[in-house]
C-alpha positions in Angstrom: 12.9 -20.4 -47.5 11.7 -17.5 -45.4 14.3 -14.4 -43.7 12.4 -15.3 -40.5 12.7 -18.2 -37.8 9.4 -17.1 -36.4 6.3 -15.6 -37.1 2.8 -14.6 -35.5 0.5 -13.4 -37.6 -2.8 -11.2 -36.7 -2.6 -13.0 -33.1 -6.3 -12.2 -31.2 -6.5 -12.6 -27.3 -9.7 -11.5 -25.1 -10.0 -12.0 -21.5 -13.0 -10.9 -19.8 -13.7 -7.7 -20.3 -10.1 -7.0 -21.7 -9.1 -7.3 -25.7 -5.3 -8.1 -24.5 -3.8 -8.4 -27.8 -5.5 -7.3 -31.6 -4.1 -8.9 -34.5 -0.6 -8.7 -33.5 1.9 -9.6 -35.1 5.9 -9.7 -34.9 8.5 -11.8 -37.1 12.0 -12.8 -36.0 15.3 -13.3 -37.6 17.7 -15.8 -36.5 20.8 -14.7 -34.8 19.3 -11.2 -33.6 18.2 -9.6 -30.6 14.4 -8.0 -30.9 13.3 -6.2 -28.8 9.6 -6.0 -28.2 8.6 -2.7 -26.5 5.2 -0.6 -25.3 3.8 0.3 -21.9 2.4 -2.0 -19.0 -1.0 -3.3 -20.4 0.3 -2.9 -24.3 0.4 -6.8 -24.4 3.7 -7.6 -24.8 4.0 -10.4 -22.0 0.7 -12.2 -23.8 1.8 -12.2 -27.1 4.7 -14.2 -25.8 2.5 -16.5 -23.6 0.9 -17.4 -26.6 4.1 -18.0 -28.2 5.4 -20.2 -25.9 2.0 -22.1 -25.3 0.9 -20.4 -22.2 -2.0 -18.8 -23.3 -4.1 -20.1 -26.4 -4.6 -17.5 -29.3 -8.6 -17.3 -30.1 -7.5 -15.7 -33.6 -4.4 -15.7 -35.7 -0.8 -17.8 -36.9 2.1 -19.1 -36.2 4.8 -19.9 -38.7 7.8 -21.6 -37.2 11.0 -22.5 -39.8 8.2 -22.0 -42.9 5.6 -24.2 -41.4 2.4 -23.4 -39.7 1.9 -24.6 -35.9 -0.1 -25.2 -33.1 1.9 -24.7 -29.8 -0.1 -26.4 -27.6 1.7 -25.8 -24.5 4.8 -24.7 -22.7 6.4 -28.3 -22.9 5.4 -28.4 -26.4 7.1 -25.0 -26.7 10.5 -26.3 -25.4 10.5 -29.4 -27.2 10.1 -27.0 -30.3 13.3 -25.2 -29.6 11.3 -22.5 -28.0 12.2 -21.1 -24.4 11.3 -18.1 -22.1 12.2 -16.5 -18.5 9.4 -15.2 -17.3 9.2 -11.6 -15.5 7.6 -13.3 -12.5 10.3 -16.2 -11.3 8.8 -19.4 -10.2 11.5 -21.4 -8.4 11.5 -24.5 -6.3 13.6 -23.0 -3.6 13.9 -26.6 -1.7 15.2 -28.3 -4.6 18.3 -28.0 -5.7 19.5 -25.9 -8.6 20.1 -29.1 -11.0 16.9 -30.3 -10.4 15.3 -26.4 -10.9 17.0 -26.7 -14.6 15.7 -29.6 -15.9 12.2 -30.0 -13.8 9.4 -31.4 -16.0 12.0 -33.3 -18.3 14.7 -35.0 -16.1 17.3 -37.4 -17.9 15.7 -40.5 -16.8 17.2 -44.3 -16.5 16.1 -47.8 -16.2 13.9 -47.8 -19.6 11.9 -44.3 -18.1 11.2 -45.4 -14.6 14.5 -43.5 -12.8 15.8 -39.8 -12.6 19.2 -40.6 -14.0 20.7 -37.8 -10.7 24.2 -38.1 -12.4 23.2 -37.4 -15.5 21.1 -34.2 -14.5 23.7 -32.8 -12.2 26.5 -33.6 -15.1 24.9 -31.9 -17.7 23.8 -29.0 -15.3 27.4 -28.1 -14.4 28.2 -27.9 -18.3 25.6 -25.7 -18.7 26.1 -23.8 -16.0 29.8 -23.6 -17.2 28.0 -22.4 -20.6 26.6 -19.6 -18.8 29.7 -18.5 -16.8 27.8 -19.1 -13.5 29.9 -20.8 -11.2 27.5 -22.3 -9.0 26.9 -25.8 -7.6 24.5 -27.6 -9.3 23.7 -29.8 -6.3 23.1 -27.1 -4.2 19.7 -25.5 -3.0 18.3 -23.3 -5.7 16.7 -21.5 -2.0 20.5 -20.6 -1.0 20.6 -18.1 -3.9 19.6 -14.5 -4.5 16.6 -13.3 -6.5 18.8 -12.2 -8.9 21.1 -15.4 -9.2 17.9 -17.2 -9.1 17.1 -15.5 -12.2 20.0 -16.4 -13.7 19.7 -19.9 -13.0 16.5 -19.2 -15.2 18.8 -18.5 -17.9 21.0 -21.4 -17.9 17.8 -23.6 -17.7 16.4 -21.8 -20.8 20.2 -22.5 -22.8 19.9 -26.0 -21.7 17.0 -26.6 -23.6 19.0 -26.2 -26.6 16.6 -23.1 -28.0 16.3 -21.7 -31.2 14.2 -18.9 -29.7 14.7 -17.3 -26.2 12.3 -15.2 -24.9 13.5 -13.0 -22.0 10.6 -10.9 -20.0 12.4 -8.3 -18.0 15.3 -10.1 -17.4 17.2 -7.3 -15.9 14.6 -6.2 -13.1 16.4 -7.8 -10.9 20.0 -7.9 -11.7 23.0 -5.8 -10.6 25.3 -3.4 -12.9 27.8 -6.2 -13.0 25.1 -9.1 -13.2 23.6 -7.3 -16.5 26.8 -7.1 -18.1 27.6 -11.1 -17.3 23.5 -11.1 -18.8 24.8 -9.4 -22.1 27.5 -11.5 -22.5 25.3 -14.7 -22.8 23.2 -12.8 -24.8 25.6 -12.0 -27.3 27.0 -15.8 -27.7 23.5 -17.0 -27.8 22.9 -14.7 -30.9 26.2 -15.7 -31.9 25.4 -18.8 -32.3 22.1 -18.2 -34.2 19.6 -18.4 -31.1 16.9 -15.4 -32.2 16.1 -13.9 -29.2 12.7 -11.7 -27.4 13.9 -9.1 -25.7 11.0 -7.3 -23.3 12.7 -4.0 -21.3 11.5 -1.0 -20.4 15.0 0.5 -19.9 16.0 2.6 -23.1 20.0 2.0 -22.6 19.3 -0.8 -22.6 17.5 -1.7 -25.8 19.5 0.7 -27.8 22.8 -1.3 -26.5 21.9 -4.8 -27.5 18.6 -4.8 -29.6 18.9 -5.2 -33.7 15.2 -4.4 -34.4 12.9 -3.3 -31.9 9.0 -3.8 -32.6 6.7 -1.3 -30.5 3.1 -2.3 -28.9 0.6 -0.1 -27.8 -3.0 -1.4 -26.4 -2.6 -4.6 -27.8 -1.7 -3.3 -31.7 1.0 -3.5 -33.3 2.6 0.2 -34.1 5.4 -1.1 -35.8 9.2 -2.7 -36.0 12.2 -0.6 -37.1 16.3 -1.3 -37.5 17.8 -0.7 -33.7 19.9 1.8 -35.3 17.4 4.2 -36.7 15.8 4.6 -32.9 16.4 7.8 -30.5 14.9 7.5 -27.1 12.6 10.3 -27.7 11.3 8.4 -30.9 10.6 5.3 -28.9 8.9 7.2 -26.2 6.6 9.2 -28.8 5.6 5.6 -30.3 4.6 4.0 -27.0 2.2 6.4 -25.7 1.3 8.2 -28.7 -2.8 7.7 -28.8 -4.8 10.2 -28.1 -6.7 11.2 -25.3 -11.1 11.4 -25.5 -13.2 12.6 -23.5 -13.3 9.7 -21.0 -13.4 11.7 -18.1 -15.8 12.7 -15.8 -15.5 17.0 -15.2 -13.8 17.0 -11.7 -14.8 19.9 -9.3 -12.3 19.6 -6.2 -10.2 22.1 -5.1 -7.3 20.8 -3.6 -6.5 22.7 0.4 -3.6 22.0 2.9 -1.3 19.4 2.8 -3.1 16.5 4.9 -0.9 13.9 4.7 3.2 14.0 4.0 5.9 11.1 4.1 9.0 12.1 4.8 12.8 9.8 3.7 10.3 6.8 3.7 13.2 3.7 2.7 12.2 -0.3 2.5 14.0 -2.8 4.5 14.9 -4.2 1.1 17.5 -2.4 -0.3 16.6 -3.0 -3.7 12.8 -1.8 -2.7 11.8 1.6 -2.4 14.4 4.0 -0.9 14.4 7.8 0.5 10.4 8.5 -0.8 9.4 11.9 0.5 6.1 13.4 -1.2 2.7 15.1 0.4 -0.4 14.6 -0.6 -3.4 17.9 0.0 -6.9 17.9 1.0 -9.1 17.3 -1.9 -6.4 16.5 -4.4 -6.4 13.4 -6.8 -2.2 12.6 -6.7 -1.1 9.8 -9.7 1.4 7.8 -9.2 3.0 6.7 -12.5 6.1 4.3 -13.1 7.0 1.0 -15.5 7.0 -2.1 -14.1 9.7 -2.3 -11.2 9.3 1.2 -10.0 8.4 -0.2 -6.3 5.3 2.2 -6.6 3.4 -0.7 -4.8 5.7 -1.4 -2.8 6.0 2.3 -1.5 2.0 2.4 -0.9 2.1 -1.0 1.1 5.0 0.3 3.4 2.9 3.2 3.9 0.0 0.9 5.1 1.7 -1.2 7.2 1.9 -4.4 4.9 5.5 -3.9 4.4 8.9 -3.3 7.1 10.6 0.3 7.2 13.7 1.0 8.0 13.6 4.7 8.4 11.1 7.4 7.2 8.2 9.0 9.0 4.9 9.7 7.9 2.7 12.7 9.3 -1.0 12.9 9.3 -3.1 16.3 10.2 0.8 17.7 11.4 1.1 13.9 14.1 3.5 11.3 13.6 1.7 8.3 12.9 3.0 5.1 14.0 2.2 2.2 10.8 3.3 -1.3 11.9 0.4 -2.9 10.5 -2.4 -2.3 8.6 -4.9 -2.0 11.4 -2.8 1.0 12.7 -3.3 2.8 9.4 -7.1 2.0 9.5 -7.4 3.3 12.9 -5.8 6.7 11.6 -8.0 7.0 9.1 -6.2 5.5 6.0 -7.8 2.8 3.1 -6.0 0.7 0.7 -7.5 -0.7 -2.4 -5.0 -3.2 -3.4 -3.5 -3.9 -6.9 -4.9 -7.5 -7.7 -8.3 -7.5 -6.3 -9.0 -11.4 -7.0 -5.7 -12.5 -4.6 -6.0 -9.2 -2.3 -9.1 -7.6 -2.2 -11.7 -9.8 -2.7 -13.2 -12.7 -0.4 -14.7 -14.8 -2.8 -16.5 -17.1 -1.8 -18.3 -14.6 0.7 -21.4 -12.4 0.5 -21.6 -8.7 -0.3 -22.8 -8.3 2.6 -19.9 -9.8 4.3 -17.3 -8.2 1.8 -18.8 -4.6 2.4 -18.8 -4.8 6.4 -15.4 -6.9 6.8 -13.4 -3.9 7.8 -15.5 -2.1 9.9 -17.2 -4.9 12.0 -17.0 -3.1 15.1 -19.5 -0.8 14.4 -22.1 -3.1 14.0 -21.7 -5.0 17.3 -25.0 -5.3 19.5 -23.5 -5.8 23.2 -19.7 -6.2 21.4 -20.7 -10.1 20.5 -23.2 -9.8 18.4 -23.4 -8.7 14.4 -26.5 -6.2 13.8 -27.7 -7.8 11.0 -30.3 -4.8 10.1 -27.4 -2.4 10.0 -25.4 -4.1 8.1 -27.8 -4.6 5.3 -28.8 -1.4 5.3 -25.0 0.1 4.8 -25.0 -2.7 1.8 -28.2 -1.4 0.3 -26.8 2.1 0.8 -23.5 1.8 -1.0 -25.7 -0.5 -3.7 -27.5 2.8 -4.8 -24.8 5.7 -4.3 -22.4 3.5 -6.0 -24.5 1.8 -8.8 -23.1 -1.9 -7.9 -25.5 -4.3 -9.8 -25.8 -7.4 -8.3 -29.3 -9.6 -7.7 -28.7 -9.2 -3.5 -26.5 -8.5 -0.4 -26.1 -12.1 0.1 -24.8 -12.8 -3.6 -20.9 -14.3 -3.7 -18.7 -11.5 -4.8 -16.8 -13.8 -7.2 -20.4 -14.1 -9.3 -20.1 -10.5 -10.0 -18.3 -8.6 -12.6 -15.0 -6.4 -12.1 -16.2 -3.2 -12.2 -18.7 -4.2 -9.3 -16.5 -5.9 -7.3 -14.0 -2.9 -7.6 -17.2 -0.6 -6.3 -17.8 -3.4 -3.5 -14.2 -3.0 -2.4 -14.5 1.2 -2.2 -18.1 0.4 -0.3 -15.8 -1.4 2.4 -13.6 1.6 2.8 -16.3 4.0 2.5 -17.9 2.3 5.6 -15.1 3.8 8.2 -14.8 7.1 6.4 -11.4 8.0 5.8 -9.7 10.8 4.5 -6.7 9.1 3.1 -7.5 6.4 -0.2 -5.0 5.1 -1.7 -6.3 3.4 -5.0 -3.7 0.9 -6.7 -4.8 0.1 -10.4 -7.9 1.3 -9.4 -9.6 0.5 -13.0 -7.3 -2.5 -13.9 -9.6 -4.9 -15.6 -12.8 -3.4 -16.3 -14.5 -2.6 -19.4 -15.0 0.9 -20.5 -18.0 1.8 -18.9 -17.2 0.7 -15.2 -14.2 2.6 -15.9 -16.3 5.8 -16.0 -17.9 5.1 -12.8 -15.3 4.4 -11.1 -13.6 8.0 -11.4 -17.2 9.5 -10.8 -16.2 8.1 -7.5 -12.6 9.1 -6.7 -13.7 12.5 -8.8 -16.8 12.4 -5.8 -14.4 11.5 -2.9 -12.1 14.3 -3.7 -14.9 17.2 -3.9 -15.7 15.9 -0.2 -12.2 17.0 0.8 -10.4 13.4 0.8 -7.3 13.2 0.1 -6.7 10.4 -2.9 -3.3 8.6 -3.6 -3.8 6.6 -7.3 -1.4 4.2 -8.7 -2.4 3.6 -12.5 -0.1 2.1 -15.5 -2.5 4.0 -17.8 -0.7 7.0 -18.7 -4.4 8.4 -20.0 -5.8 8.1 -16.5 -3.2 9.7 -15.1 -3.1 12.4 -17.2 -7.2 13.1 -17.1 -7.6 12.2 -13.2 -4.5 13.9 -11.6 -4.4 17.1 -10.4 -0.3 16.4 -10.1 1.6 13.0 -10.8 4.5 11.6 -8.7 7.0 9.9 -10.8 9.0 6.3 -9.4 11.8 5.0 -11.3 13.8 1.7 -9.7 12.4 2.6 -6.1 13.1 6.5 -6.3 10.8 9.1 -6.5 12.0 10.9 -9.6 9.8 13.7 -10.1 6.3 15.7 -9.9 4.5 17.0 -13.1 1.8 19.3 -12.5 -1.4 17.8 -13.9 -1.7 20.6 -15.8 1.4 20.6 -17.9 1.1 16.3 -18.0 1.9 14.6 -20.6 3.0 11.3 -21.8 6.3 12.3 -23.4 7.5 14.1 -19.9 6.1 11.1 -17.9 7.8 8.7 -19.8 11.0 10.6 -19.2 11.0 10.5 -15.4 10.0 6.8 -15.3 12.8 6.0 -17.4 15.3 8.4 -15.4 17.5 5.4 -13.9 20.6 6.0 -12.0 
């Protein structure tokens, strides 16, 4: 009989244009916590999706108590013993919290043909009970918090009766006190025997409660060592240690006066982004780095105007400006390329034509009523040659094209009302190599003109070979600035992890 209760094997997963994971592997012991560990993109979230049936592997094993499987999906998964709370919560706020436990396999009466509602809510108070949540099962999952919500998530997890927990992040959204009632069911569940995936970020964290931690980087497997043996700095050097090539264009701008400052900047939501004061100069590339709940998104869409303020000022050319809503930062000069281009950035089903011009209609109004066709086509065809964006015509749909092109569509539409303030979220999230490339010819370009660029990225690389200084975020603070010259993983890594 194998030590292990699990184990994946040389796991292979390619999206477009992305090799997620590359023969992967990790193996799990039951009754421990193991912690599975690596930067944003390293693939740690799909290797679990294929292990609990999300995602399909296109190469590689899985051996589950000594036998070979096929898990063909996330119902399959449960009915395995196999349960995971996802990162990203997906409740049914109108339903009540009973009901959010055992959706997709209800107790049912009446030979199948009835919810048995006693039942359900009876058996989700003893689990509940399990989980020391005292919360009405009957009641509206909706009435909750985000992070009792995720606790729910828990509970619904236990009452599968698992064998295997996966938990993604689990803390992002918990309190001090809410992680420690988190650790105590963590604790009994390994107790008990449960083996349990433990995704964090946060080093305390994984030192506290972790027996072996197994480390991910681009998709590989680095390696898995006894919790015990690990210091933080060791973890650290493991996640980001590849090295850097020459995947970089030369950049020639000079950075000149501070254009554009934010001053005590703090999100409506407390738990958001919080007292952000940074500047950003003329001509000067400025990273943004941070793991995953860092609110450096967050902190970019407030400054747009897609998200409420409660205080903070932001001063443009040495004016106040006034951001309520976007169109008040694109009247003062500022673009946004958003994070997830297919949900935010992109209009799909529309031309290039109509995708390049979308923000800037105004200009190309005959008699303010009419579009001017001729202009239009002609700022599409000139954005097609500086920019390189292959596609067959103006009128093509945008979702026919690949990323890297539809990233350069989405600058085009920016470039049309000539800013001087870009700020570029995951500007090269996923695109192959070689669109890559092009892409920081441009933002290398647009800085040399004197613009002043703001760039989110979760590749520490980028960072470090397209910033001329990096701005740190941990939990919604700003933590830090690293000159570009003197950037490195190691002391990024440190900031982002700097939580109070």
């Amino acid at each position: 009989m194998s030590e292990y209760r699990l184990e994946m094997h040389d796991v292979v997963k390619t999206f477009p244009g992305v090799k997620a994971l590359d023969h992967a592997q990790l193996k799990l012991r039951p009754g421990t916590v193991h912690a599975l560990m690596g930067e944003n993109g390293a693939g740690k979230s799909t290797l679990m999706k294929c292990m609990f049936g999300i995602y399909h592997m296109d190469e590689g094993e899985v051996i589950y108590e000594g036998e070979k499987v096929q898990i063909k999906g996330p119902l399959d998964a449960l009915h395995r013993g196999i349960a995971m709370v996802h990162q990203e919560l997906q409740p049914i706020p109108e339903r009540s919290i009973g009901e959010n436990i055992y959706v997709g396999r209800y107790p049912m009466k009446l030979h199948g043909l009835v919810v048995d509602h006693e039942k359900m809510y009876e058996d989700a108070a003893k689990v509940l009970k399990e989980v020391h949540l005292n919360y009405d099962p009957r009641a509206k999952l909706g009435t909750l918090s985000v992070s009792q919500m995720q606790l729910v998530e828990i509970a619904k997890a236990v009452s599968a009766d698992c064998k295997v927990l996966i938990l993604d992040e689990p803390t992002s959204s918990l309190t001090a006190a809410e992680v420690e009632a988190l650790f105590t069911i963590v604790n009994e569940l390994r107790e008990k025997g449960v083996s349990i995936v433990y995704i964090s970020h946060k080093m305390d964290e994984i030192l506290r409660i972790s027996d072996e931690v197994t480390i991910m980087r681009d998709g590989q497997y680095v390696g898995t060592w006894s919790a015990k043996e690990l210091t933080t700095d060791f973890i650290i050097t493991k996640m980001v240690g590849r090295e850097l090539s020459n995947l970089f264009p030369k950049r020639e701008n000079v950075p000149g006066e501070v254009a554009f400052e934010v001053e005590d900047f703090t999100s409506i939501n407390p738990k958001s982004f919080r007292h952000a004061s940074f500047n950003v100069r003329k001509g000067e590339i400025l990273g943004v780095a941070g793991l995953v709940g860092a609110q450096r998104t967050e902190l970019m869409e407030g400054l747009f105007g897609l998200r409420s303020h409660t205080a903070g000022r932001i001063i443009y050319q040495g004016r106040e400006l006034k951001i309520n809503q976007p169109k008040d930062a694109i009247n003062a000069g500022i673009a946004m390329l958003t994070e997830d281009r297919r949900a935010t950035g992109i209009l799909g089903v529309l031309s290039i034509a109509d995708n390049v011009s979308i923000a800037s209609l105004n200009q190309y109004l005959i008699g303010g009523i009419m579009l001017d066709d001729k202009k239009i086509e002609q700022l599409v065809q000139d954005n097609v040659a500086k920019l390189s964006i292959k596609t067959p015509s103006s009128k093509t749909q945008i979702q026919s094209l690949s990323g890297g092109n539809q990233q350069k569509v989405l600058i085009s539409r920016w470039l049309a009302n000539d800013p001087d303030i870009f700020i570029l979220d995951e500007p090269t999230r996923g695109i192959d190599v070689g669109a890559k490339y092009e892409i920081y010819c441009i933002i290398a370009a647009l800085a040399k003109q004197g613009k002043s660029i703001i760039m989110i990225s979760s590749e520490m690389s980028e960072l470090i070979g397209m910033s001329d200084r990096i701005m740190v975020m941990c939990d919604g603070r700003i933590t830090g600035f690293i000159d570009g010259a003197e950037a490195n993983q190691e002391n990024i890594m440190a900031l982002a992890t700097q939580f109070e």
